[in-house]
PDB file of N, CA, C and O in Angstrom:
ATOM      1  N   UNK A   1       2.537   7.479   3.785  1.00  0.00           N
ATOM      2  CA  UNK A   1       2.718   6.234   3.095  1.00  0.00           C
ATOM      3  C   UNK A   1       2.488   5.062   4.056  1.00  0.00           C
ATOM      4  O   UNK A   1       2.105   4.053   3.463  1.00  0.00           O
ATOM      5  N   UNK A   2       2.596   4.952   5.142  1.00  0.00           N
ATOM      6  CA  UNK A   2       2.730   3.944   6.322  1.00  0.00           C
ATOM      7  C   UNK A   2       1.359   3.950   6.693  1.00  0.00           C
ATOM      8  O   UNK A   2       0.798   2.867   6.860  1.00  0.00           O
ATOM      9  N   UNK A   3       0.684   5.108   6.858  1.00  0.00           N
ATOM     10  CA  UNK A   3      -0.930   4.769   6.769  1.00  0.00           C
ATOM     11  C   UNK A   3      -1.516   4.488   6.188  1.00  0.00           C
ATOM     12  O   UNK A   3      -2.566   3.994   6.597  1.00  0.00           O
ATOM     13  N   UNK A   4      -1.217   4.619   4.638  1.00  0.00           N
ATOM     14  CA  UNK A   4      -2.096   4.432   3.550  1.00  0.00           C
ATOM     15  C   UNK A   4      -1.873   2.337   3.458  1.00  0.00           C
ATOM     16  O   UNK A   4      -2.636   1.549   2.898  1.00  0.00           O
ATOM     17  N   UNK A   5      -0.878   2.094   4.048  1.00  0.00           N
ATOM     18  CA  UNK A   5      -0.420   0.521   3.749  1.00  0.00           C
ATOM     19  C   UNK A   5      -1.078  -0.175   5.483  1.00  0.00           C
ATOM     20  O   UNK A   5      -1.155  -1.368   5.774  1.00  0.00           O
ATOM     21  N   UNK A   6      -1.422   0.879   6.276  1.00  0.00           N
ATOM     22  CA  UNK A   6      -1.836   0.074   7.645  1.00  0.00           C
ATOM     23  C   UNK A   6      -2.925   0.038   8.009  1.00  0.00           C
ATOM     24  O   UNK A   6      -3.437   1.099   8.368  1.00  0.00           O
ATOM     25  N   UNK A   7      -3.739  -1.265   8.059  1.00  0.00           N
ATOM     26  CA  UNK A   7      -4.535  -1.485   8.345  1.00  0.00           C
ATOM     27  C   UNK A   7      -5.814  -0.430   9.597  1.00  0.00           C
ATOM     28  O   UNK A   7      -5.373   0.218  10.546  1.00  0.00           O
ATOM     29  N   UNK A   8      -6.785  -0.483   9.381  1.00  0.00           N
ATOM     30  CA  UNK A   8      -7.413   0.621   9.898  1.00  0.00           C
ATOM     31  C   UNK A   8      -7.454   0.179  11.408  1.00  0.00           C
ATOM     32  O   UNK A   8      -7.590   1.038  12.279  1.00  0.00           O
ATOM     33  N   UNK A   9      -7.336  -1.182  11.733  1.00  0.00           N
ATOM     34  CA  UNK A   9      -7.567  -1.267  12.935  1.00  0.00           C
ATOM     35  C   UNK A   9      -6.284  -1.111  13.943  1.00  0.00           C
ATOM     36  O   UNK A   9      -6.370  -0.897  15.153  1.00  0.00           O
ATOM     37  N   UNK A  10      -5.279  -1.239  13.316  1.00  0.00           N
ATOM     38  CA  UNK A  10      -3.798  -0.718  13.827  1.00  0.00           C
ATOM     39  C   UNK A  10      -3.243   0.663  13.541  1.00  0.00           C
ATOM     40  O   UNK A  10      -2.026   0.757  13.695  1.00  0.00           O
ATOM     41  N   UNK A  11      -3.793   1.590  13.212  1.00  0.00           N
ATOM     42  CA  UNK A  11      -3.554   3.243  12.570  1.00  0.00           C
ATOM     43  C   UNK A  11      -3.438   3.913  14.047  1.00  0.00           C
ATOM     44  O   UNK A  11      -2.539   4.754  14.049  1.00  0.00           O
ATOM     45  N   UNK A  12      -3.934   3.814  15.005  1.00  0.00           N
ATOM     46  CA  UNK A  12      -3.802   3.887  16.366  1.00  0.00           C
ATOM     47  C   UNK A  12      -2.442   3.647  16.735  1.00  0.00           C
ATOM     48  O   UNK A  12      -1.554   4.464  16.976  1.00  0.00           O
ATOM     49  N   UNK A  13      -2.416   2.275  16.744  1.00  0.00           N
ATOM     50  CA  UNK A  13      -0.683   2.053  17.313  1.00  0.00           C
ATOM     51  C   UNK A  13       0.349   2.353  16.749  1.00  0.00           C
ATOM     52  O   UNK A  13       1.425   2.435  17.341  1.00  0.00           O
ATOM     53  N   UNK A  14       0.169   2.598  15.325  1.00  0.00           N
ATOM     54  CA  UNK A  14       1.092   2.842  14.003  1.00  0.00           C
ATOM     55  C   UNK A  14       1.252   4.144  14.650  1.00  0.00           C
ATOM     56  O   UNK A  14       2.404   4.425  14.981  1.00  0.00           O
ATOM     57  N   UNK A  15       0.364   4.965  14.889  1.00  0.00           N
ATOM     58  CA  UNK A  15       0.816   6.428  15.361  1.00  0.00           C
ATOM     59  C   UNK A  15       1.407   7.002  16.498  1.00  0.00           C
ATOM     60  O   UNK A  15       2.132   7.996  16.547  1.00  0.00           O
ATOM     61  N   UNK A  16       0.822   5.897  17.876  1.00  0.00           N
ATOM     62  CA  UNK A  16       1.621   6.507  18.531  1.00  0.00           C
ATOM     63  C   UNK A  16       2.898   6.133  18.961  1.00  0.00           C
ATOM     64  O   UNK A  16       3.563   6.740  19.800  1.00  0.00           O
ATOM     65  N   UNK A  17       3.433   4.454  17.973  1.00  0.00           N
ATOM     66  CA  UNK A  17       4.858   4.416  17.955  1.00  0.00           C
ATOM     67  C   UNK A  17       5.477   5.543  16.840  1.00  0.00           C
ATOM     68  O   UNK A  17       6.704   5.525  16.752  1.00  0.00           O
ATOM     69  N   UNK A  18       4.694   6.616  15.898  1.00  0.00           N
ATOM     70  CA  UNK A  18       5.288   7.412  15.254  1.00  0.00           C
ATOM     71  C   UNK A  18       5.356   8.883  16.475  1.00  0.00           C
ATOM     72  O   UNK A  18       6.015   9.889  16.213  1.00  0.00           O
ATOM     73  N   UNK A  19       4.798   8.770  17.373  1.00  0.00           N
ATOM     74  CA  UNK A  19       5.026  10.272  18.891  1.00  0.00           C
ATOM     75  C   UNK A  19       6.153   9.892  19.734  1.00  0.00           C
ATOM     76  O   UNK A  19       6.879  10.613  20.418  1.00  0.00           O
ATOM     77  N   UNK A  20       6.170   8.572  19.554  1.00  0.00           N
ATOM     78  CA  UNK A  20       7.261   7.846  20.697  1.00  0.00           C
ATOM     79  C   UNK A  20       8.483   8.248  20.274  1.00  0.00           C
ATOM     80  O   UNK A  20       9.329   8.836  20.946  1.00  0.00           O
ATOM     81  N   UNK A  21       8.588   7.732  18.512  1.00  0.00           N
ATOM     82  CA  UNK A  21       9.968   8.444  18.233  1.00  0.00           C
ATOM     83  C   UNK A  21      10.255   9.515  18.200  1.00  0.00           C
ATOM     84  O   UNK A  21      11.459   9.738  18.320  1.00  0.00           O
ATOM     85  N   UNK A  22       9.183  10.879  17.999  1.00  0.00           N
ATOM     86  CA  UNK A  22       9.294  11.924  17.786  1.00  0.00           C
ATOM     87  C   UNK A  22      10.353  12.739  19.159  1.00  0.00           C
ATOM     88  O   UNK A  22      11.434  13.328  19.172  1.00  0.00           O
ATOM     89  N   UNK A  23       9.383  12.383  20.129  1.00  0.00           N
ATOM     90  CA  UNK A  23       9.578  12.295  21.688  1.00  0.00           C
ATOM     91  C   UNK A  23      10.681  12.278  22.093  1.00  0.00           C
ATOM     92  O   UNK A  23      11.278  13.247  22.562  1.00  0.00           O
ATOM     93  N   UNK A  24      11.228  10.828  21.925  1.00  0.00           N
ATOM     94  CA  UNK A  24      12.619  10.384  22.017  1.00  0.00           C
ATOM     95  C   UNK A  24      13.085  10.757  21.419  1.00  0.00           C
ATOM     96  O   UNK A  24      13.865  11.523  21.984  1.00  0.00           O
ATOM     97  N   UNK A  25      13.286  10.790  19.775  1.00  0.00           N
ATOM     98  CA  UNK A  25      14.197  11.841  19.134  1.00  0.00           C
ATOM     99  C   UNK A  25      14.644  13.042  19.734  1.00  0.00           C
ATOM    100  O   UNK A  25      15.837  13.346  19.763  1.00  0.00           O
ATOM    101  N   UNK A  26      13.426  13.984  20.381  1.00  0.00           N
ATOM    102  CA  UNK A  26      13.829  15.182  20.406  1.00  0.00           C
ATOM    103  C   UNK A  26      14.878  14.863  21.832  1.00  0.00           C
ATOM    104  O   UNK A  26      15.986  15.393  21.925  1.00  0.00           O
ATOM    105  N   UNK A  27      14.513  14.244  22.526  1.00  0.00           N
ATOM    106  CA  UNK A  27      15.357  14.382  24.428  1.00  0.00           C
ATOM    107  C   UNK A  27      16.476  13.705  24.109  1.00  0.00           C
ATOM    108  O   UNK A  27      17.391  13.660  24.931  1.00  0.00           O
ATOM    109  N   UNK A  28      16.619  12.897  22.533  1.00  0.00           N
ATOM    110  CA  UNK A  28      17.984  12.357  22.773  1.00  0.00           C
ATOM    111  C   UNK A  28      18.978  13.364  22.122  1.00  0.00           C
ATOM    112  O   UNK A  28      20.175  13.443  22.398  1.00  0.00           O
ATOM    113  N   UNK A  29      18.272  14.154  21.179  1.00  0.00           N
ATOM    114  CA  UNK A  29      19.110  15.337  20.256  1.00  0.00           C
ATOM    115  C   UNK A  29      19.807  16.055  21.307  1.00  0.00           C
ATOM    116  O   UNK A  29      21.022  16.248  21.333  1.00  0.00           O
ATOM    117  N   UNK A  30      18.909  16.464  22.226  1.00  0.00           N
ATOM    118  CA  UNK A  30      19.163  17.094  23.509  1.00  0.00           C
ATOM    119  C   UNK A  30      20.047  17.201  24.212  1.00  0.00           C
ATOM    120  O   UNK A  30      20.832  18.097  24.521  1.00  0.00           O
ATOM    121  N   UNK A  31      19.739  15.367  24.673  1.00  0.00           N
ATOM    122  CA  UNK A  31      21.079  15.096  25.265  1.00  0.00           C
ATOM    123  C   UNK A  31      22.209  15.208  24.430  1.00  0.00           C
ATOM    124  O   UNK A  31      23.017  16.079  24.753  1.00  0.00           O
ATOM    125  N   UNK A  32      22.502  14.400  23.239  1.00  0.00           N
ATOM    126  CA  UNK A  32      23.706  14.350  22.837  1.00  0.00           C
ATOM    127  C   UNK A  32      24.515  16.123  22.247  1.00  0.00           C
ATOM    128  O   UNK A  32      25.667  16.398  21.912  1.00  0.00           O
ATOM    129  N   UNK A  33      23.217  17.001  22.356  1.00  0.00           N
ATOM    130  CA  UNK A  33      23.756  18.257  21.971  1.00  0.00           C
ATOM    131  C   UNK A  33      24.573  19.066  23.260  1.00  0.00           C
ATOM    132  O   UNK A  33      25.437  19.916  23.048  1.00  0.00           O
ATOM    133  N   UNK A  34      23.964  18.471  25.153  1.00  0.00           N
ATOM    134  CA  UNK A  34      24.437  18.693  25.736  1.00  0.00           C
ATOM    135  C   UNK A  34      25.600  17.936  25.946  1.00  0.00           C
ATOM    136  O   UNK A  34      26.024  18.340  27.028  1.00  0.00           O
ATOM    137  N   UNK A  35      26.184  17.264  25.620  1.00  0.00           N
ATOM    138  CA  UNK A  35      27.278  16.470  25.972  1.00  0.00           C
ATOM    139  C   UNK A  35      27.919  16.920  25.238  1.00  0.00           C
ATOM    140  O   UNK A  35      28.879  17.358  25.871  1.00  0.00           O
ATOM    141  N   UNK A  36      28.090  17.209  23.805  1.00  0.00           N
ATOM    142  CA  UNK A  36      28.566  17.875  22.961  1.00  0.00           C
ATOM    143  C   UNK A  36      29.082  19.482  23.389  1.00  0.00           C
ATOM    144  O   UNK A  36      29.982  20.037  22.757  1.00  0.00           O
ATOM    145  N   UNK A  37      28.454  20.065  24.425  1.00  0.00           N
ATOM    146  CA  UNK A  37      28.360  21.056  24.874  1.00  0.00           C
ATOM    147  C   UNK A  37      29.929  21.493  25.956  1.00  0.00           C
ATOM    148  O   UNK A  37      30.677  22.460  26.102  1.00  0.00           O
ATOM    149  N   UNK A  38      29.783  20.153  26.489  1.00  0.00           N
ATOM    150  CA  UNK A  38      30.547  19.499  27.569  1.00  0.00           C
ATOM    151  C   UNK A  38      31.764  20.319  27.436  1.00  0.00           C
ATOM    152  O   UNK A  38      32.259  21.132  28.217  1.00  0.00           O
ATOM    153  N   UNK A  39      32.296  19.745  25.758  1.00  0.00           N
ATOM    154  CA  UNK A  39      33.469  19.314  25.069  1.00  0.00           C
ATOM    155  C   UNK A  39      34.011  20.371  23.926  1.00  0.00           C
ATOM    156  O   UNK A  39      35.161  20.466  23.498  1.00  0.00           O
ATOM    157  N   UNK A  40      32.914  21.094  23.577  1.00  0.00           N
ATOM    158  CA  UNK A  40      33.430  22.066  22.724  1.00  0.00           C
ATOM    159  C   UNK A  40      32.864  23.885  23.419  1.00  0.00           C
ATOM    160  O   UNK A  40      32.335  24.128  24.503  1.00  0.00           O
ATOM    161  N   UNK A  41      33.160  24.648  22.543  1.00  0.00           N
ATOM    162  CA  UNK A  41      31.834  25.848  22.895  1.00  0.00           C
ATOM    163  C   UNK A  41      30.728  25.773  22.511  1.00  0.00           C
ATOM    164  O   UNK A  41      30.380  25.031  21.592  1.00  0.00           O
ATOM    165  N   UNK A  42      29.994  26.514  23.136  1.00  0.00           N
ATOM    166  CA  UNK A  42      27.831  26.680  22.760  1.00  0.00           C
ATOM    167  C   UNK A  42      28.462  26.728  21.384  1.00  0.00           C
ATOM    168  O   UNK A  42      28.793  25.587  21.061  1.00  0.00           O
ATOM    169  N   UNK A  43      28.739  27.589  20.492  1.00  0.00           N
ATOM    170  CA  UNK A  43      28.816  27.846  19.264  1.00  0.00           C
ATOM    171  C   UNK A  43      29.410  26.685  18.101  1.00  0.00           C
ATOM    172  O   UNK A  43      28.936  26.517  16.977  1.00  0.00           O
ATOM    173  N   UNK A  44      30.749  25.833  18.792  1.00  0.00           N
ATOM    174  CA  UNK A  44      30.840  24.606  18.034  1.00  0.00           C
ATOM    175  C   UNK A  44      30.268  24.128  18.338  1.00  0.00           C
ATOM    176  O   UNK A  44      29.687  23.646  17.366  1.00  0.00           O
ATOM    177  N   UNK A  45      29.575  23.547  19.783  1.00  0.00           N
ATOM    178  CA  UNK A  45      29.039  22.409  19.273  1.00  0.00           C
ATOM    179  C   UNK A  45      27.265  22.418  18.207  1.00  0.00           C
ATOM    180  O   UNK A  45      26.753  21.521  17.537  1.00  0.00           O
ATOM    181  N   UNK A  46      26.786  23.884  18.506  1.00  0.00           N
ATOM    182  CA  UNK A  46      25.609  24.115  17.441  1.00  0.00           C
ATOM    183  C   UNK A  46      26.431  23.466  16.155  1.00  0.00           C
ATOM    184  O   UNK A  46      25.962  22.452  15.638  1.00  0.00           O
ATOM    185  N   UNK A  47      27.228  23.842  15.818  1.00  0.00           N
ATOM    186  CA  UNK A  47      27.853  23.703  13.794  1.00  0.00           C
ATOM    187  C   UNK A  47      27.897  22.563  13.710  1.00  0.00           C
ATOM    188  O   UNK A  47      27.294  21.882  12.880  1.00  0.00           O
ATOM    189  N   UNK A  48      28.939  22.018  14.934  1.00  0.00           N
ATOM    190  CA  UNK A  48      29.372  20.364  14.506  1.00  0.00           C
ATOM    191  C   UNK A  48      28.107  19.321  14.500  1.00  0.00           C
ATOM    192  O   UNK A  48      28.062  18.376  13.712  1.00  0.00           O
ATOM    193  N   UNK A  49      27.059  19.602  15.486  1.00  0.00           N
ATOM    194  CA  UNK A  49      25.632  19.348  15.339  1.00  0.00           C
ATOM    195  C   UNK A  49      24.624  19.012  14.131  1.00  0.00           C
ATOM    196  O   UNK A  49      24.100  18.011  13.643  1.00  0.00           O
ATOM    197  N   UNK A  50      24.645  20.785  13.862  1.00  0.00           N
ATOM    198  CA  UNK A  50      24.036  20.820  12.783  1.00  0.00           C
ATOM    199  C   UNK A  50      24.545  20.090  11.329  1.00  0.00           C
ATOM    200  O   UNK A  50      23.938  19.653  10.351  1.00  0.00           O
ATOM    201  N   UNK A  51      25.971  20.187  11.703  1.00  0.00           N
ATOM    202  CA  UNK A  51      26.614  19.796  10.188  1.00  0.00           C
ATOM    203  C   UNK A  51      26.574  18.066  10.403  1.00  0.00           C
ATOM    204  O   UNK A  51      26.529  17.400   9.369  1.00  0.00           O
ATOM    205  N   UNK A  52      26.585  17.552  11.344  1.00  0.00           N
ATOM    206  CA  UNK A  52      26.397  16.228  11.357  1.00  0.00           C
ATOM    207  C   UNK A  52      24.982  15.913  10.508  1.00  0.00           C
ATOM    208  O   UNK A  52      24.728  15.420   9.409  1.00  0.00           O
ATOM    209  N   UNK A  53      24.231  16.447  11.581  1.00  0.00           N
ATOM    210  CA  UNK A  53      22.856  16.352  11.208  1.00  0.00           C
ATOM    211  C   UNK A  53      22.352  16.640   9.379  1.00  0.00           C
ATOM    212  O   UNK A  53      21.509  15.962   8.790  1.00  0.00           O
ATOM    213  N   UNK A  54      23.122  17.792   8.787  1.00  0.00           N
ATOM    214  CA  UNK A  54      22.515  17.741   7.801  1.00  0.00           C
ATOM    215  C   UNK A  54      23.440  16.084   6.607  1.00  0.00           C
ATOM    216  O   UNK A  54      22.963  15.306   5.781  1.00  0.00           O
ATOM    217  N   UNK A  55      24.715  16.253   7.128  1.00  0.00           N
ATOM    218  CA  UNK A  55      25.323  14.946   6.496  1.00  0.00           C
ATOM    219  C   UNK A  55      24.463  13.917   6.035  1.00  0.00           C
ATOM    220  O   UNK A  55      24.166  13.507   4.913  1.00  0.00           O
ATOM    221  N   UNK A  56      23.960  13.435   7.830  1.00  0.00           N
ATOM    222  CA  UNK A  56      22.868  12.451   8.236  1.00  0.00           C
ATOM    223  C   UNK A  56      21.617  12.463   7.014  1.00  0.00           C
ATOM    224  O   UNK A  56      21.260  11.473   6.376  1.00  0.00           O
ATOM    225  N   UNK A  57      21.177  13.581   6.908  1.00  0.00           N
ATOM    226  CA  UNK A  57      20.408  13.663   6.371  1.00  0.00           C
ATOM    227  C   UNK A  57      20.481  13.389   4.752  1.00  0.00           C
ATOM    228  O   UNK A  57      19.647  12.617   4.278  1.00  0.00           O
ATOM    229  N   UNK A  58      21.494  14.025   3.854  1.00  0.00           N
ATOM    230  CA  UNK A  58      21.812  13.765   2.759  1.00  0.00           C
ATOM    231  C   UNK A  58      22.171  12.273   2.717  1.00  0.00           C
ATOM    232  O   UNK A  58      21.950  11.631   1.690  1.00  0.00           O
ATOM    233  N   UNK A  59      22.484  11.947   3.338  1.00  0.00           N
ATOM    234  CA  UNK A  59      22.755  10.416   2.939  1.00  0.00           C
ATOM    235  C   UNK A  59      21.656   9.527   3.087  1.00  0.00           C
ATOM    236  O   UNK A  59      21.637   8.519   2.380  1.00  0.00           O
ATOM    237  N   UNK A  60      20.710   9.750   3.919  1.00  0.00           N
ATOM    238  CA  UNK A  60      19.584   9.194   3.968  1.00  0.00           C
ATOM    239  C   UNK A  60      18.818   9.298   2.983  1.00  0.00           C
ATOM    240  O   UNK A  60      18.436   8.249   2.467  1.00  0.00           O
ATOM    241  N   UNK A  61      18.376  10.556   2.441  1.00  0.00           N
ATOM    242  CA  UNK A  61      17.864  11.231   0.858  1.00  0.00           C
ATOM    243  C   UNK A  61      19.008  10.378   0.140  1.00  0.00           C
ATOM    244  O   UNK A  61      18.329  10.206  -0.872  1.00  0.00           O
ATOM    245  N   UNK A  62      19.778   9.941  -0.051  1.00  0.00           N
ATOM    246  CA  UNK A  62      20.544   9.229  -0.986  1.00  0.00           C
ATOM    247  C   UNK A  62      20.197   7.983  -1.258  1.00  0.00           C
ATOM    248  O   UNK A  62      19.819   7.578  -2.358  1.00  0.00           O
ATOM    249  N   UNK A  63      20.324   7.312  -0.214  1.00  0.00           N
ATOM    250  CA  UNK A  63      19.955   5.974   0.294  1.00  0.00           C
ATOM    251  C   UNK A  63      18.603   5.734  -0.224  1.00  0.00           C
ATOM    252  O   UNK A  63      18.347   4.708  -0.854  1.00  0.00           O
ATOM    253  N   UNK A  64      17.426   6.953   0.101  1.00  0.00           N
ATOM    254  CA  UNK A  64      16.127   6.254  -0.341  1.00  0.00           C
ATOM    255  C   UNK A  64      15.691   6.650  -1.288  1.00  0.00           C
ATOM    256  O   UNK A  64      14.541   7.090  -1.271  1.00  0.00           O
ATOM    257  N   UNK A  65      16.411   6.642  -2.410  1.00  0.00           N
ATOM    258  CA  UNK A  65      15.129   7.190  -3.408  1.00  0.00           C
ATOM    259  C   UNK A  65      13.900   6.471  -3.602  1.00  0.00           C
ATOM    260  O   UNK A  65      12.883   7.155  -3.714  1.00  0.00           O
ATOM    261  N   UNK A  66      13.813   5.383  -3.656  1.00  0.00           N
ATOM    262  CA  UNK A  66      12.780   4.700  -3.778  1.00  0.00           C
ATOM    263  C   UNK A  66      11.488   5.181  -2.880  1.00  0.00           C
ATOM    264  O   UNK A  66      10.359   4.837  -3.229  1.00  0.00           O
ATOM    265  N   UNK A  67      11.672   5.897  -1.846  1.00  0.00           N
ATOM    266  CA  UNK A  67      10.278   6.695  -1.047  1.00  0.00           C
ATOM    267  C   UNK A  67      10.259   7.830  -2.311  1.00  0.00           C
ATOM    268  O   UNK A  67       9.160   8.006  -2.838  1.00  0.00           O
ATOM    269  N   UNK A  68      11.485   8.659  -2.861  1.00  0.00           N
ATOM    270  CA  UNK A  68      10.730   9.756  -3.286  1.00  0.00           C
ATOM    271  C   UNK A  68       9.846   9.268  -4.574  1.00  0.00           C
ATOM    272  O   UNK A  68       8.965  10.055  -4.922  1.00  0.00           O
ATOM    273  N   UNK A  69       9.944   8.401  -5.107  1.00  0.00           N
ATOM    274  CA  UNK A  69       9.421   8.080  -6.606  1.00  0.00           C
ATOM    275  C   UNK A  69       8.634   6.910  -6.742  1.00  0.00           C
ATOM    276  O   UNK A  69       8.600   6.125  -7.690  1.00  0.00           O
ATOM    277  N   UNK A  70       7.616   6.883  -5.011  1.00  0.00           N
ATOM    278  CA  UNK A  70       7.167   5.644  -4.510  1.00  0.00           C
ATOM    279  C   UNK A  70       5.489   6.728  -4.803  1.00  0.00           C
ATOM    280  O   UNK A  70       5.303   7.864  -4.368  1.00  0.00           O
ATOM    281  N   UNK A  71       4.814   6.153  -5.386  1.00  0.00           N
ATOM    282  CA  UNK A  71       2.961   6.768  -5.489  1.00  0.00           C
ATOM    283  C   UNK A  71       2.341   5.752  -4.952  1.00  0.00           C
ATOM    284  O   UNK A  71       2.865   4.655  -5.152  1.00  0.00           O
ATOM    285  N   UNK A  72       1.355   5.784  -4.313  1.00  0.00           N
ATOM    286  CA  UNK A  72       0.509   5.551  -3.840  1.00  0.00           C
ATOM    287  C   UNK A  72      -0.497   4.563  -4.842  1.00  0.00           C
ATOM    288  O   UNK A  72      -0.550   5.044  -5.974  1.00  0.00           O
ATOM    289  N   UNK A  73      -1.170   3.511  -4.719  1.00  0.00           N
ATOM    290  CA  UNK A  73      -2.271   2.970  -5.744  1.00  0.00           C
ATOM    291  C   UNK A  73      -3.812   3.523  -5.075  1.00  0.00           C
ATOM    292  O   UNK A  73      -4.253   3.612  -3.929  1.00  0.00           O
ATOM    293  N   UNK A  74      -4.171   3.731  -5.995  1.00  0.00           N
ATOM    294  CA  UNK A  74      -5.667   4.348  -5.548  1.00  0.00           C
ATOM    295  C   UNK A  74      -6.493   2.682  -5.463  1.00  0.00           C
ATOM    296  O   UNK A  74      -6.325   1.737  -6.234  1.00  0.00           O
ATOM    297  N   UNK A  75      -7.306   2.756  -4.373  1.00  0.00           N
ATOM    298  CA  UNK A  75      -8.014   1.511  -3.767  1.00  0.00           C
ATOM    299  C   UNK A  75      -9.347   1.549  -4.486  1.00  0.00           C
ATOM    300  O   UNK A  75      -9.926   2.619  -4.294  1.00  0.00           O
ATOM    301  N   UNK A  76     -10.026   0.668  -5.282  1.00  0.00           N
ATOM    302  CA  UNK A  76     -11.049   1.100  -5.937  1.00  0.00           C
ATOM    303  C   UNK A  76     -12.564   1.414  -4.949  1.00  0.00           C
ATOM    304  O   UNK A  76     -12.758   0.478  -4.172  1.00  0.00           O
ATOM    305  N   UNK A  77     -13.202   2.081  -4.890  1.00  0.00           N
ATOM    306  CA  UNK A  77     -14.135   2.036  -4.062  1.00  0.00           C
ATOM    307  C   UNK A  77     -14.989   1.087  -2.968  1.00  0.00           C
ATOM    308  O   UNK A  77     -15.175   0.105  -3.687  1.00  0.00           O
ATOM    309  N   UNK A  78     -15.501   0.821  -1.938  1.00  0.00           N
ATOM    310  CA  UNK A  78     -15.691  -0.369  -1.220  1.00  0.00           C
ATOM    311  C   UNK A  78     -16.756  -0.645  -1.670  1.00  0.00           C
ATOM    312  O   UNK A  78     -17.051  -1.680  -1.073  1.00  0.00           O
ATOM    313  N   UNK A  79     -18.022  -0.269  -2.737  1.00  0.00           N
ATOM    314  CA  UNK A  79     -19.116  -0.681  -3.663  1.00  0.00           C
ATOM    315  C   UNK A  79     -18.272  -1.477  -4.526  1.00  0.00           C
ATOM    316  O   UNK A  79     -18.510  -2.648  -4.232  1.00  0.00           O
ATOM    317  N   UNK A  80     -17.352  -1.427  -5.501  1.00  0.00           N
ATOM    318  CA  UNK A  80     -17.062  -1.895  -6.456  1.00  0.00           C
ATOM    319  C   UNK A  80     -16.087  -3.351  -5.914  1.00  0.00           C
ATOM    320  O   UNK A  80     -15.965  -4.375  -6.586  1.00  0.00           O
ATOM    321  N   UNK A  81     -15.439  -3.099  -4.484  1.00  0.00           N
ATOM    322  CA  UNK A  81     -14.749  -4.180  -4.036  1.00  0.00           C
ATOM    323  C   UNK A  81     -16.279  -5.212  -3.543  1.00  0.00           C
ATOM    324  O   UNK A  81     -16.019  -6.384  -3.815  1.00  0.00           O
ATOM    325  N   UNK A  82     -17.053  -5.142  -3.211  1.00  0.00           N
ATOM    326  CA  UNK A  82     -18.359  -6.099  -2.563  1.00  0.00           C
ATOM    327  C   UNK A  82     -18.889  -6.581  -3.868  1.00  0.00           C
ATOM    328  O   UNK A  82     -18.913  -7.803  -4.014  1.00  0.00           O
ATOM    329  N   UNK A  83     -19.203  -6.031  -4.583  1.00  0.00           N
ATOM    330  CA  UNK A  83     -19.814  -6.233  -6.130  1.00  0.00           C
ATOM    331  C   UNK A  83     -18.334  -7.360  -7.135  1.00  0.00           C
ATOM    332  O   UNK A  83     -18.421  -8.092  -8.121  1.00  0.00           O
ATOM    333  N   UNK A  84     -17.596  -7.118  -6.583  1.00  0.00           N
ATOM    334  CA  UNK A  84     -16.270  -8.044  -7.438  1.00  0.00           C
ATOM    335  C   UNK A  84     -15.820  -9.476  -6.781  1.00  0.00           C
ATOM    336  O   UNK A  84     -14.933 -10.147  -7.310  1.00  0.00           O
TER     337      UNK A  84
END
């Protein structure tokens, strides 16, 4: 959806601030799963983790419906946009 709305000459930068977060996401999960580690056992802190994480997640799916029931407009061809 973020590409289909970004300009072709910025689809480049649009993407690789979408690796940056990926990136960082993953080394910060990391960290905070090792710190978590610190404080509980390997085994709680996987659950309390995961169960955060899926929380996180349902509430976000809550929050947006508007992405799930968001379509796309089809762009009419670039002949028919020069000709109009």
């Amino acid at each position: 959806m973020i590409q289909h709305h970004t300009p072709d000459a910025l689809l480049g930068r649009v993407n690789s601030l979408g690796t940056a977060q990926d990136v960082s996401g993953d080394s910060l999960g990391a960290l905070g799963l090792g710190a978590l580690a610190r404080a509980l056992s390997a085994l709680n802190s996987v659950l309390w983790f995961g169960g955060v994480a899926a929380s996180l997640l349902l509430l976000i799916a809550l929050a947006a419906r508007g992405l799930r029931s968001a379509q796309l407009q089809q762009e009419p061809p670039a002949t028919e946009q020069a000709a109009a």
